[in-house]
C-alpha positions as CSV (number, residue, x, y, z in Angstrom):
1,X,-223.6,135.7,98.4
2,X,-225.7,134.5,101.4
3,X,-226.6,136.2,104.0
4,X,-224.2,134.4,106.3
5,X,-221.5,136.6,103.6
6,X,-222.7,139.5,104.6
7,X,-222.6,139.3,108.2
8,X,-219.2,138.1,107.7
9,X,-218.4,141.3,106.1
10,X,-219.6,143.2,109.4
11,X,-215.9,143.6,110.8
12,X,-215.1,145.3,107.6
13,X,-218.1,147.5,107.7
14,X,-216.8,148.8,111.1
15,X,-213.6,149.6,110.1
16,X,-214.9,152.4,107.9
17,X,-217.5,153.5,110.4
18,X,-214.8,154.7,113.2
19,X,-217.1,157.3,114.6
20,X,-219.4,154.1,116.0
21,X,-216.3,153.2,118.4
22,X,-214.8,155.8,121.0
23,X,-211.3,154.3,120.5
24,X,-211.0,154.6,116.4
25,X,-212.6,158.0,116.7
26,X,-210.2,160.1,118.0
27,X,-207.6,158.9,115.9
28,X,-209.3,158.9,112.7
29,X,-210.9,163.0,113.8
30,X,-207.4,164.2,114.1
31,X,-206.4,162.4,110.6
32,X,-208.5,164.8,108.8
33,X,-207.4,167.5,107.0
34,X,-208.8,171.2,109.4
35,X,-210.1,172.8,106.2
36,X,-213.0,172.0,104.7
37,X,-214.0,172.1,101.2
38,X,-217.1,174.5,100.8
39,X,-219.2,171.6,98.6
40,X,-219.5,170.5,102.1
41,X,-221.8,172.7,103.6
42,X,-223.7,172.1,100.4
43,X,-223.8,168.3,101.1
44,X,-225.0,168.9,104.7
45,X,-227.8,170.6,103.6
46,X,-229.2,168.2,101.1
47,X,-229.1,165.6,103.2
48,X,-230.8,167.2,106.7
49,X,-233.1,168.6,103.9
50,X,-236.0,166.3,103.9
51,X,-238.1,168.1,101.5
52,X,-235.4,167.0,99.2
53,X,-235.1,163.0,98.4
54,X,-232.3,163.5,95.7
55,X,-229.2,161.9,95.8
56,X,-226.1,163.3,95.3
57,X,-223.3,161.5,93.1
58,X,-219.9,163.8,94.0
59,X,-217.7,163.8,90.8
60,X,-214.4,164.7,90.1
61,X,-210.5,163.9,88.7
62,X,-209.2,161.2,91.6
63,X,-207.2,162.6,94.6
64,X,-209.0,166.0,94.1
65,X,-210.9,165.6,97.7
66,X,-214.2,163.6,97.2
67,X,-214.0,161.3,99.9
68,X,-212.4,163.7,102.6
69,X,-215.6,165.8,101.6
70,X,-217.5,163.4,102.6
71,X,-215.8,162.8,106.1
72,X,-216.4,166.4,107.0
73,X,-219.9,166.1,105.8
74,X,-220.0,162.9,108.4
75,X,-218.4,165.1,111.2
76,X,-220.8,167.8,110.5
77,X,-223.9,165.3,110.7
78,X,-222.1,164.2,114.2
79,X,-222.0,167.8,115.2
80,X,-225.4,168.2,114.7
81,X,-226.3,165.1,117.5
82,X,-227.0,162.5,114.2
83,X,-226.9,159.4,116.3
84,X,-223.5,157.9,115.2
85,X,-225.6,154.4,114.3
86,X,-227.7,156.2,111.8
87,X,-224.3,157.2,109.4
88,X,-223.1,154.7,107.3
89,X,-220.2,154.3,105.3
90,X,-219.6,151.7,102.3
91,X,-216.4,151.8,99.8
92,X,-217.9,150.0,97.0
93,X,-214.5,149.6,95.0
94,X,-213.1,146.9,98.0
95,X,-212.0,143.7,97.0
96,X,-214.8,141.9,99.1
97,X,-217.9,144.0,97.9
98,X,-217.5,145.3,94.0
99,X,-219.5,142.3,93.1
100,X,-222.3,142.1,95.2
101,X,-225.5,143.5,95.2
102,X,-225.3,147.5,96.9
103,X,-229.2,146.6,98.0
104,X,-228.1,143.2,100.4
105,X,-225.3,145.6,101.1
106,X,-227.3,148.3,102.3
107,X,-230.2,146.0,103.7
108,X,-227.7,144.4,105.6
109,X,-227.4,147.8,107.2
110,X,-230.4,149.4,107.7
111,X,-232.6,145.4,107.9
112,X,-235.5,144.3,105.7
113,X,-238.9,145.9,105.0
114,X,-240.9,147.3,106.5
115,X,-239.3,150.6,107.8
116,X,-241.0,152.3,110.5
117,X,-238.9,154.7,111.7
118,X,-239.3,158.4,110.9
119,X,-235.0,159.2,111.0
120,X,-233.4,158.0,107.6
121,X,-230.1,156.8,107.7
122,X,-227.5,159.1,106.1
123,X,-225.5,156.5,103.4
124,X,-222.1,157.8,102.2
125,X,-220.7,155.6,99.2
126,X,-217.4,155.6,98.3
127,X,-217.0,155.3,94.4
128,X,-220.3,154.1,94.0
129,X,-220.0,153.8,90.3
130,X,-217.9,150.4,91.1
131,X,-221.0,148.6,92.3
132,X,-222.7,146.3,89.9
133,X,-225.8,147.8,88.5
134,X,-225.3,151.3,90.6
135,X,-227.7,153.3,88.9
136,X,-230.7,151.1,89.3
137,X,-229.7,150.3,92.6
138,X,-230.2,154.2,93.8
139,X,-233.2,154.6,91.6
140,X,-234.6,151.5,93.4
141,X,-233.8,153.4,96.7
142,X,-235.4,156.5,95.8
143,X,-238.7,155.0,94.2
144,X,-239.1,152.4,97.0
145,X,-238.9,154.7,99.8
146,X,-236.1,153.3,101.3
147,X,-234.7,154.9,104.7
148,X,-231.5,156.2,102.9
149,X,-230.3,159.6,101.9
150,X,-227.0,159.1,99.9
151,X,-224.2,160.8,99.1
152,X,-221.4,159.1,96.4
153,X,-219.0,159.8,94.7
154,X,-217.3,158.8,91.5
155,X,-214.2,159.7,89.7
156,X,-214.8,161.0,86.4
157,X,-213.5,158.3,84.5
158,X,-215.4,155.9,86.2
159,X,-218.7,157.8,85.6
160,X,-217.8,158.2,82.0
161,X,-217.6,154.1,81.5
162,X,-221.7,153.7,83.3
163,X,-224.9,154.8,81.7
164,X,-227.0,156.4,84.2
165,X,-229.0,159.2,82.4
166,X,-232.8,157.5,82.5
167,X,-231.9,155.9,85.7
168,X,-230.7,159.3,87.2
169,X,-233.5,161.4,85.9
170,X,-235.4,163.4,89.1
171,X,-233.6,160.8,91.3
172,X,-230.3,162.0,91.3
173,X,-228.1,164.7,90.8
174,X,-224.4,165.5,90.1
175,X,-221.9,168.1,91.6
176,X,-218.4,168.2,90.6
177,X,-216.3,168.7,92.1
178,X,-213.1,171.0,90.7
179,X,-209.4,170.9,92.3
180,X,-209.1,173.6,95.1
181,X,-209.6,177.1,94.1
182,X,-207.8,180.4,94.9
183,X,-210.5,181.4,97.6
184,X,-210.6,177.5,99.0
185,X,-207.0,177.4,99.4
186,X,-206.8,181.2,101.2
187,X,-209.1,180.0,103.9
188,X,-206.7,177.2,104.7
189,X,-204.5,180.3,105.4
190,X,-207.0,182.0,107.6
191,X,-208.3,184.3,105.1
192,X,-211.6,183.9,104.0
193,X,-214.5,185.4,101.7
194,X,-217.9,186.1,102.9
195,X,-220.7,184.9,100.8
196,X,-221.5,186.8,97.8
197,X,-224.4,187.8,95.6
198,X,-224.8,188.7,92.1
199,X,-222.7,188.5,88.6
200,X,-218.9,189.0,88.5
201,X,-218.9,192.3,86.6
202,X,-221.0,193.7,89.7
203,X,-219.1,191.8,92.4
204,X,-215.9,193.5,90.8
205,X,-217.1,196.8,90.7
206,X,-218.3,196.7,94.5
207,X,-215.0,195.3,95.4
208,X,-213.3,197.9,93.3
209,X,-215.2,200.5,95.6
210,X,-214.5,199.5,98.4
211,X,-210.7,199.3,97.5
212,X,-209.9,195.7,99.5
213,X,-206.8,195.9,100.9
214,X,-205.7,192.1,101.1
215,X,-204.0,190.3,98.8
216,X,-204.9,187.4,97.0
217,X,-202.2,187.5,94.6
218,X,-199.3,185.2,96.8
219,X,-202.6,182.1,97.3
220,X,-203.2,182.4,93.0
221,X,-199.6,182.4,92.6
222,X,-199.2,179.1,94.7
223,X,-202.4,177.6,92.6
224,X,-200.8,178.9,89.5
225,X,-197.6,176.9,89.9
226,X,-198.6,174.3,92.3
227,X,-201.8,173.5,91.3
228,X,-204.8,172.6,93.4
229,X,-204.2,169.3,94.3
230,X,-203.5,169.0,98.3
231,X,-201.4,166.7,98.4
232,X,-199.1,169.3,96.0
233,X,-198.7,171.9,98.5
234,X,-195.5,172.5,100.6
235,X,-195.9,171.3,104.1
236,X,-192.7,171.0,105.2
237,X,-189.5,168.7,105.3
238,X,-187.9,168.6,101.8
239,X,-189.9,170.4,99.1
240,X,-188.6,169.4,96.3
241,X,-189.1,165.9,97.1
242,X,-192.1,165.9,98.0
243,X,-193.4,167.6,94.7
244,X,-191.9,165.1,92.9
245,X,-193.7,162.4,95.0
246,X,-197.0,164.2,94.3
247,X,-196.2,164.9,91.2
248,X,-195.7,160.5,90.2
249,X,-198.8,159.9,92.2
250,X,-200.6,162.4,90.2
251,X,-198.9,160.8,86.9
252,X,-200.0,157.4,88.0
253,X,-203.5,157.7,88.2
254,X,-203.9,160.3,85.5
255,X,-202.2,158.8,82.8
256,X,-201.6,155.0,83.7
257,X,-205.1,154.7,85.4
258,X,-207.5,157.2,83.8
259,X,-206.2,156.3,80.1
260,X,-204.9,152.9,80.6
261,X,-207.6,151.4,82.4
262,X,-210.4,153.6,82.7
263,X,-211.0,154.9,79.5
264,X,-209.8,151.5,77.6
265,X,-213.0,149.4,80.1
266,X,-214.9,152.4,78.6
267,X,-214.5,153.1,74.9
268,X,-212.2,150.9,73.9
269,X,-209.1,152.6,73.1
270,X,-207.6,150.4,70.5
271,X,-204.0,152.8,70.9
272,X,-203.8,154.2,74.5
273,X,-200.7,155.2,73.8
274,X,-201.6,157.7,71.3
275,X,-204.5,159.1,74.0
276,X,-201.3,159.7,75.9
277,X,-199.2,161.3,73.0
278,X,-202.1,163.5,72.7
279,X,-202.6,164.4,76.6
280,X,-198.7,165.8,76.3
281,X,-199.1,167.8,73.3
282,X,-202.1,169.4,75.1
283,X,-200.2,169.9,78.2
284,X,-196.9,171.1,76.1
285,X,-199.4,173.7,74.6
286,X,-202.1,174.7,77.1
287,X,-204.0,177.8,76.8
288,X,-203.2,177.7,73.0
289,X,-205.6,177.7,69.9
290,X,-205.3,173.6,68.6
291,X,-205.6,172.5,65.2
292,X,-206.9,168.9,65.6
293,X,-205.1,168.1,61.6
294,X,-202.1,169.6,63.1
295,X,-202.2,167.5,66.9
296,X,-202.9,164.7,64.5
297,X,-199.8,164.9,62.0
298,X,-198.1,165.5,65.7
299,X,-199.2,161.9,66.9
300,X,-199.3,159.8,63.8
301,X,-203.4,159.3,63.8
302,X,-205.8,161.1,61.5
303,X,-208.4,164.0,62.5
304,X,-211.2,162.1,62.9
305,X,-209.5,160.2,65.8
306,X,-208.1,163.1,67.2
307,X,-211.5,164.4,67.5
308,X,-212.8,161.8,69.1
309,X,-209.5,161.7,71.6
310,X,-210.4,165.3,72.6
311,X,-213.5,164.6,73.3
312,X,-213.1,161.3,75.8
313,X,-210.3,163.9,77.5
314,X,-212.8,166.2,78.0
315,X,-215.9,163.4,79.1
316,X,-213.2,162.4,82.0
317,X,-212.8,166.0,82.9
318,X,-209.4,166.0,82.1
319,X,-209.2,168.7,79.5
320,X,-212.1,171.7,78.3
321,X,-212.2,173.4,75.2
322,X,-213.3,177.1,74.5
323,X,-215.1,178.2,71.3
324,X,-214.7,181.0,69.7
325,X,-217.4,183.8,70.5
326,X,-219.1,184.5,67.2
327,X,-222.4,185.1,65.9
328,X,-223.8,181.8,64.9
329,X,-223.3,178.6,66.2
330,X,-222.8,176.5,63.0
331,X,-219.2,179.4,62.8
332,X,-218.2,178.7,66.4
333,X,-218.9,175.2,65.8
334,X,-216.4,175.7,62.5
335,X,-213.9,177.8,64.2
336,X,-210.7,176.9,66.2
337,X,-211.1,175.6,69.7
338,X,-208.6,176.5,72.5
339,X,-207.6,173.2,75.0
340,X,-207.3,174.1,78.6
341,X,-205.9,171.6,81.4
342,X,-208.1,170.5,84.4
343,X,-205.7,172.2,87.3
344,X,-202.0,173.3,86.6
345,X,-201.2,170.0,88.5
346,X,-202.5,168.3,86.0
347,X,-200.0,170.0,83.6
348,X,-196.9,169.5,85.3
349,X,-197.5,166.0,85.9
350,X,-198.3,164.9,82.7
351,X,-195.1,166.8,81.5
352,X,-193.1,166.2,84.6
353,X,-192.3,169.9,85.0
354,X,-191.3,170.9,88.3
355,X,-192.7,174.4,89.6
356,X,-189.0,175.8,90.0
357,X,-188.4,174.4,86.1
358,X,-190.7,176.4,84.4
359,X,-190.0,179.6,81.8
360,X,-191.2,183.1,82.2
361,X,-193.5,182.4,79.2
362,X,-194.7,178.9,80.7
363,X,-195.8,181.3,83.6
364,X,-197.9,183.2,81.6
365,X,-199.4,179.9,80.3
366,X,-200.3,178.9,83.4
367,X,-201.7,181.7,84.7
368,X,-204.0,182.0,81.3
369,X,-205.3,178.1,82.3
370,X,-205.6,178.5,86.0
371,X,-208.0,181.9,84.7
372,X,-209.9,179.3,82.3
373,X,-210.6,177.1,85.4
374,X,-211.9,179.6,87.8
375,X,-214.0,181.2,84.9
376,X,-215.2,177.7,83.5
377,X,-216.3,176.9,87.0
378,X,-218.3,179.8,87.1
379,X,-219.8,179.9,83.8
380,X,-221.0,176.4,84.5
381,X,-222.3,177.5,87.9
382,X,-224.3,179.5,85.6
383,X,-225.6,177.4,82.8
384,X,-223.4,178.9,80.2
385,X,-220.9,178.8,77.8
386,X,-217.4,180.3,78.4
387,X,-215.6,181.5,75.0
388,X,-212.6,183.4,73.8
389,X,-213.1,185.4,71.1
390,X,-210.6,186.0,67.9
391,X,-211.2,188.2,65.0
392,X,-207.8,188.9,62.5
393,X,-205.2,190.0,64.8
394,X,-207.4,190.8,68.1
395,X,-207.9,188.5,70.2
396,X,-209.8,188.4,73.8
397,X,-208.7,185.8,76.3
398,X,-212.1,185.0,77.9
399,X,-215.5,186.1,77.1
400,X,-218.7,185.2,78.7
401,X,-221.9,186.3,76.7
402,X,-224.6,185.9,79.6
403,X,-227.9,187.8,78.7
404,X,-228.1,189.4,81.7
405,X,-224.3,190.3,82.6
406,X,-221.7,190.0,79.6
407,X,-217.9,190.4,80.8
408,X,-214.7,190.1,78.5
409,X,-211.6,189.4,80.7
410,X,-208.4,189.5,79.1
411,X,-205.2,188.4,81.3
412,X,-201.8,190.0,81.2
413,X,-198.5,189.9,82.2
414,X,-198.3,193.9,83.7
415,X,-199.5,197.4,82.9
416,X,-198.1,197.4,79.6
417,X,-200.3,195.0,78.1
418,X,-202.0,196.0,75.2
419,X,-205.9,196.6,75.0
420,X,-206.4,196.5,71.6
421,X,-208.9,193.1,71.6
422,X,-211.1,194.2,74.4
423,X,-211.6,197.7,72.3
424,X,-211.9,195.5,69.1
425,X,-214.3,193.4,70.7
426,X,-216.7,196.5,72.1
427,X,-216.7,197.6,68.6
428,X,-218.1,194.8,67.3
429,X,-220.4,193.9,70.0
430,X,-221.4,196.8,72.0
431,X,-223.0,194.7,75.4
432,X,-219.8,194.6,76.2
433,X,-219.4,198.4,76.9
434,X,-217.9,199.2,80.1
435,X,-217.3,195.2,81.0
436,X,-214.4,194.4,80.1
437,X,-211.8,194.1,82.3
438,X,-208.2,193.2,81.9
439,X,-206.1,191.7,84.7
440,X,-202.4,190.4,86.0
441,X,-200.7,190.3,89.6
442,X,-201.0,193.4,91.6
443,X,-203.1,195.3,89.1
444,X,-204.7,198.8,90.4
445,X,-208.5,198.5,91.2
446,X,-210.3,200.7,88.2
447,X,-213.7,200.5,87.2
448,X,-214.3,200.3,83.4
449,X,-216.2,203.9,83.8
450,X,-213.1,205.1,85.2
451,X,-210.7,204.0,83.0
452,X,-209.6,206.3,79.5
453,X,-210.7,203.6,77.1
454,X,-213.3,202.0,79.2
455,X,-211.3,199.3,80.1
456,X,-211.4,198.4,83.9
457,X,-208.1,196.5,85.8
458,X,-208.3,194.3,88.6
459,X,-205.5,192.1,90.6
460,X,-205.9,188.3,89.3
461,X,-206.2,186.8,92.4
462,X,-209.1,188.8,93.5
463,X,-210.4,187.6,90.2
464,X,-209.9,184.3,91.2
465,X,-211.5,184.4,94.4
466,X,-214.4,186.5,93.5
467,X,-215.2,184.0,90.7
468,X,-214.6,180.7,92.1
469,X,-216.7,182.4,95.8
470,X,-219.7,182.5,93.5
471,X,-219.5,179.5,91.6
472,X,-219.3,177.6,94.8
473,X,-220.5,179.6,97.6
């Protein structure tokens, strides 16, 4: 492409740069959702942080908020008196620039060598990963010097199909980005979290002190069985329609995109069709132990393929699986793995299950997954595995073995829930004294050192907030 291309290509470049023109502004401002996701404080501060040169590649499942995050990082950066000129914006998956080079793209922006000035651009790229030879491209950038910090994103599928490792090393780094959580989606009601400090078992017990008097119950229960997809949420007009629109769209670029397309550029997939057998049995049987012979015999395909199925689910972000806590890794490597779902969303999609469909026992289903989320965002926040554990006939929902602050959370449907894994569990491995809690909606706040057999309850959706407040806050 010459350089004649390019500057042909300048009236498109505008039209995703509206904050350059007074008239498109205004518009475009008021488009935007009010509530901001909290990676975007995190993505201001890399980028006005100069001591940092990193890039940041924003991942995540598509229509869970990437590129709205990045137009509240852009207002923020406009806030702050960033000369509108220096923020650029390029959506590398358009029909008239996948194939060409993202350097003439970018030099085309910000001109040729040498750069003198001292102010960097701030370069937000849409699905990056659909530009040939990406990774190079932004290793190039950052070894050269070039006046760019840069902010992508990528859905996970995409990601999954490009080898980036060497390219990204020191030059890069990821942040996923996870469907809205419980405390997200209660500051788009008005309530909101301060910022916290320490581990979850301590965070509990200070909050079990201080005997918290609002509820975060009624915003898990609307994550629970609406899921954390925006787009999801009731905002008027007919409901029930509207679900059901979300719902296809969801469908559509879950199953018919993500497996269909993505995954088949990726690895291959000589029988997509099975991938999406799979996906439903998974969905059909969240927050349940799986026997890959038995989801095999289930879709016609042996174990070996079933294996490898799970794990491309799980690459994409799609599904997770928990281990089973034990005390070597070559037996939790052996023993049975529980699937969980990406969001409830995800869930109901796949199966087409609409919230006002579902059982009693689905419920509790749900609620056990939308618990794994929260918890599997934290535990990653942390560097660590999350687990359940199972021994005989006791079983633990979710344990987290961290050196420095262990906690066993088991999730229930009311009061008269039995404690008999959690106890089980202390017996066996004695960290977990006086951290375990167990939890459902509207629980009494009791410290483990309070409680008759040192089990402590909490209300879920305090849970919820408290966890997914430190994994992202």
């Amino acid at each position: 492409m010459s350089i004649q291309d390019l500057e042909s290509l300048s009236a498109v470049f505008e039209t995703w740069m509206p904050w350059r023109h007074p008239d498109s502004f205004g518009p475009w401002y008021k488009s935007l959702p009010t509530t901001e996701r909290e990676v975007v404080g995190q993505l201001q501060g890399v980028l006005r942080d100069g001591s940092d040169r990193r890039h940041v590649v924003l991942i995540g499942l598509r229509r869970v908020g990437k590129t709205v995050a990045m137009q509240h990082t852009v207002v923020r950066l406009l806030n702050e008196g960033v000369l509108p000129a220096r923020i650029l914006w390029l959506r590398m998956d358009h029909p008239q620039v996948r194939n060409v080079d993202l350097g003439r793209l970018v030099q085309a922006l910000v001109g040729p060598p040498p750069w003198s000035s001292v102010e960097p651009y701030y370069l937000f790229l849409d699905e990056v990963t659909a530009a040939p030879q990406w990774d190079l491209w932004l290793k190039t950038f950052y070894d050269d010097g070039w006046p760019v910090r840069i902010v992508a994103t990528s859905s996970a599928t995409s990601t999954h199909r490009t080898v980036r490792t060497e390219s990204g090393a020191g030059r890069w780094r990821e942040v996923d980005l996870p469907p809205w959580l419980v405390h997200e989606y209660g500051a788009t009601l008005g309530r909101r979290l301060p910022a916290l400090a320490g581990d979850l078992h301590g965070v509990l017990l200070s909050q079990a002190e201080a005997k918290p008097s609002s509820d975060w119950d009624a915003s898990a229960d609307v994550l629970s069985n609406l899921g954390g997809f925006a787009e999801g949420w009731p905002t008027g007009g007919d409901f029930r329609t509207a679900m059901v629109r979300a719902q296809d769209r969801l469908r559509g670029d879950i199953v018919h995109n993500a497996i269909y397309r993505d995954l088949m550029l990726a690895v291959g997939i000589e029988q997509p069709d099975k991938l999406e057998q799979l996906l439903t049995v998974l969905a059909d049987q969240v927050a349940q132990i799986a026997s890959p012979s038995a989801l095999g015999s289930s879709i016609g395909v042996k174990q070996p393929t079933v294996d490898r199925y799970l794990s491309h689910l799980e690459a994409i972000h799609l599904v997770f699986r928990l281990y089973n806590y034990t005390a070597t890794e070559e037996a939790v490597q052996r023993r049975g793995r529980k699937v969980f779902l990406a969001d409830n969303a995800v869930r109901n999609a796949v199966l087409g299950r609409v919230p006002w469909a579902v059982s009693d026992a689905e419920r509790g289903h749900l609620r056990e997954n939308q618990v794994a989320v929260h918890l599997q965002v934290y535990a990653a926040r942390l560097g660590q595995r999350l687990y359940y554990w199972r021994e005989g006939k006791q079983e633990v929902d979710f344990v987290l073995p961290s050196p420095a602050s262990p906690i066993a959370i088991e999730v229930a449907s009311s009061s008269g829930h039995h404690h008999g894994g959690l106890k089980a569990l202390v017996e066996r491995r004695p960290e977990f004294a006086g951290r375990t809690w167990l939890t459902w909606p509207e629980a009494p706040w009791c410290p483990p050192e309070r409680a008759e057999d040192g089990v402590g309850t909490c209300p879920v959706g305090w849970l919820l907030a408290l966890a997914g407040r430190l994994a992202l806050g």
